[in-house]
C-alpha positions in Angstrom: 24.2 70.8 68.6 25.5 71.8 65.0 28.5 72.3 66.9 29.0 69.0 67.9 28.1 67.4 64.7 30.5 69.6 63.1 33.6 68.5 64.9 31.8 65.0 64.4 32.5 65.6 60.7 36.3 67.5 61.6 36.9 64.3 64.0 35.7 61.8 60.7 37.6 64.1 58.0 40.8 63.8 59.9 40.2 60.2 60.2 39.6 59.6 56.6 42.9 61.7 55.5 45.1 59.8 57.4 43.7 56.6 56.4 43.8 57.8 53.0 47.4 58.6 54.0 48.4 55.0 54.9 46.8 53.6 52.5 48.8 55.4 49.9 52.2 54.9 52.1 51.2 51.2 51.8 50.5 51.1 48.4 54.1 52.6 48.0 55.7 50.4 49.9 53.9 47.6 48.2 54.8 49.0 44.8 58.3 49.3 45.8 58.9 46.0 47.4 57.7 44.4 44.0 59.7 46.1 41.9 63.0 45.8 44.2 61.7 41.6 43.7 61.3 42.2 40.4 64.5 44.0 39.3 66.6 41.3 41.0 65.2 38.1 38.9 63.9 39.6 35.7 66.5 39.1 33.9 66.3 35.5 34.1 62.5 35.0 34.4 62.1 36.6 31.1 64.5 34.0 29.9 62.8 31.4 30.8 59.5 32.5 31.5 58.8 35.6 29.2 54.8 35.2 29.3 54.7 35.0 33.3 57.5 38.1 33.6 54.8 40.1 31.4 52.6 39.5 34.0 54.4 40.8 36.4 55.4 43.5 35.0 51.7 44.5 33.8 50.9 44.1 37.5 53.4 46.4 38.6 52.4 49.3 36.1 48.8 48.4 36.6 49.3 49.1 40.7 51.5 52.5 39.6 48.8 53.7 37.4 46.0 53.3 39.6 48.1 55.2 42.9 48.8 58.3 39.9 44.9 58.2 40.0 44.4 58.2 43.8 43.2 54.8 44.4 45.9 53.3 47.1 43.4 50.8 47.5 43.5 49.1 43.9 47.3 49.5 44.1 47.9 47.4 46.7 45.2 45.0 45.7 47.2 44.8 42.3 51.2 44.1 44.0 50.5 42.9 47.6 50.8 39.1 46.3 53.7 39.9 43.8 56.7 39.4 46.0 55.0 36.1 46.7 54.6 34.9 43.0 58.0 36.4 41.9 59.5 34.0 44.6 57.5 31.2 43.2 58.5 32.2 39.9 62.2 32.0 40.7 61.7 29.2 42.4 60.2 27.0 39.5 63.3 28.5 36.8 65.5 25.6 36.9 63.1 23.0 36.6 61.3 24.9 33.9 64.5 25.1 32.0 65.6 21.9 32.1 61.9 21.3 30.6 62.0 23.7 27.8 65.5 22.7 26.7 64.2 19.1 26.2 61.1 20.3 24.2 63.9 23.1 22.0 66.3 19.7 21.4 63.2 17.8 20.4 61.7 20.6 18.0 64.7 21.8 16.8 65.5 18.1 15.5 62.5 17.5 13.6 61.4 21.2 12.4 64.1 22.1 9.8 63.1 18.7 8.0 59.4 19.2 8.2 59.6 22.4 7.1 62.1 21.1 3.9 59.7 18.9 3.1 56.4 21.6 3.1 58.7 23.6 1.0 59.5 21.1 -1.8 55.1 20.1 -1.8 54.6 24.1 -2.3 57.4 24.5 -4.9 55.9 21.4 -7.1 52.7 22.5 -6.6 53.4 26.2 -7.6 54.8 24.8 -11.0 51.6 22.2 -11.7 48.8 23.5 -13.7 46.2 22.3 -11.4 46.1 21.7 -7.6 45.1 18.8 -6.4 41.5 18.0 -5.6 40.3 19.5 -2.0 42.8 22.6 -2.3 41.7 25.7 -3.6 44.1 28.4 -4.6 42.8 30.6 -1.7 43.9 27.8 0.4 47.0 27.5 -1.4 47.8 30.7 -1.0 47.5 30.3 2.4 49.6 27.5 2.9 52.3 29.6 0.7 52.5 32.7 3.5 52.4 30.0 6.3 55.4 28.6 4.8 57.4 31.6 4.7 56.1 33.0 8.0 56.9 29.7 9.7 60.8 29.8 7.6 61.0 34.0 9.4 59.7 32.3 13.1 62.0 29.8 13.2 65.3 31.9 12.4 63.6 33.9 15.1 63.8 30.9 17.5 67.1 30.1 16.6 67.9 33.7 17.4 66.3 33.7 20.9 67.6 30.1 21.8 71.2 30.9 20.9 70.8 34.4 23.2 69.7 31.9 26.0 66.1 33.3 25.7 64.9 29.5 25.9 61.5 30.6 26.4 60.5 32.4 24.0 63.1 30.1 21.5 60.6 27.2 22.5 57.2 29.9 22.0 58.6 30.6 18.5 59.2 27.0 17.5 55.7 26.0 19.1 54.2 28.9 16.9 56.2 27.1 13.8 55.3 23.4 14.6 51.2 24.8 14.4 52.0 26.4 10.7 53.8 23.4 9.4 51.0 20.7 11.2 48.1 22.8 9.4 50.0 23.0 6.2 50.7 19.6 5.7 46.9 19.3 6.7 46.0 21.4 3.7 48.2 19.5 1.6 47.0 16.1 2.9 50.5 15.2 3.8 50.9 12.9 7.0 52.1 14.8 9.8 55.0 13.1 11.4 55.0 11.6 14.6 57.2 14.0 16.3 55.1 16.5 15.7 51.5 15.1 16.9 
């Protein structure tokens, strides 16, 4: 009898390792298929699409760093649909460019006078002796390091849109249209149309 529940458990071991086995040799494959999808489009997802690439790549290293601890099973889980979404990914670029250069031409028309206009409030305001009723000068303050983080994002933007990086040009400006909306807030200055 112990006999035959011990090669039971020899018959169940053997099982088990060479599921183990192809579970890892999946997960390998898996991983490698993603990556090979990968390599081929990032260059131009990341142009276009840096937040999804991210994603992808996180994916990948997330699948690599669970097979280093032995778990084939969250590896796969982690790539098996990446091929598919790297595809869609690829898929969507040229519409999604053609949609991001429309909102760049449309923020980069209207920023650079916005923000000219923010500037001259804040330089008045810095020379009167008193602010104006319903600004503080913590708020003030504020407004004054928005200003000059939103004049450092947008030379950023203009960096990344002339190295074709149109997506994270049109993040940046996005980032710079939300500073220059809450400081003319603060400043109880109309915001302009184009940027509502």
């Amino acid at each position: 009898m112990n006999r035959f529940l011990g090669a039971i458990l020899l018959v169940a071991l053997a099982l088990t390792m060479v599921s183990c086995a192809s579970e890892k040799g999946a997960a390998t494959s898996a991983i490698t298929a993603a990556e090979t999808a990968w390599t081929a489009v990032k260059d131009d997802v990341m142009k276009i699409l840096p937040a999804d690439g991210k994603l992808v790549e996180q994916a990948i290293a997330a699948a690599k760093a669970s097979l280093e601890l032995g778990d084939a099973k969250a590896a796969l889980a982690d790539v098996q649909d990446l091929p598919a979404r790297i595809q869609e990914l690829t898929a969507s670029l040229a519409d999604k460019e053609i949609e991001l250069k429309g909102v760049w031409e449309t923020l980069s028309a209207n920023l650079p006078g916005v923000a000219a206009t923010v500037q001259k409030r804040v330089d008045v305001l810095a020379k009167s002796r008193s602010l104006p009723s319903g600004l503080d000068q913590a708020a003030f303050d504020q407004v004054r390091t928005d200003v000059t983080t939103a004049a450092t994002t947008w030379v950023e933007a203009q960096a990344a849109q002339q190295t074709g990086n149109i997506g994270e040009a049109v993040a940046k400006a996005i980032d710079v249209k939300g500073l220059l909306v809450k400081n003319l807030t603060a400043l109880s200055m109309p915001v302009p149309p184009a940027l509502q």
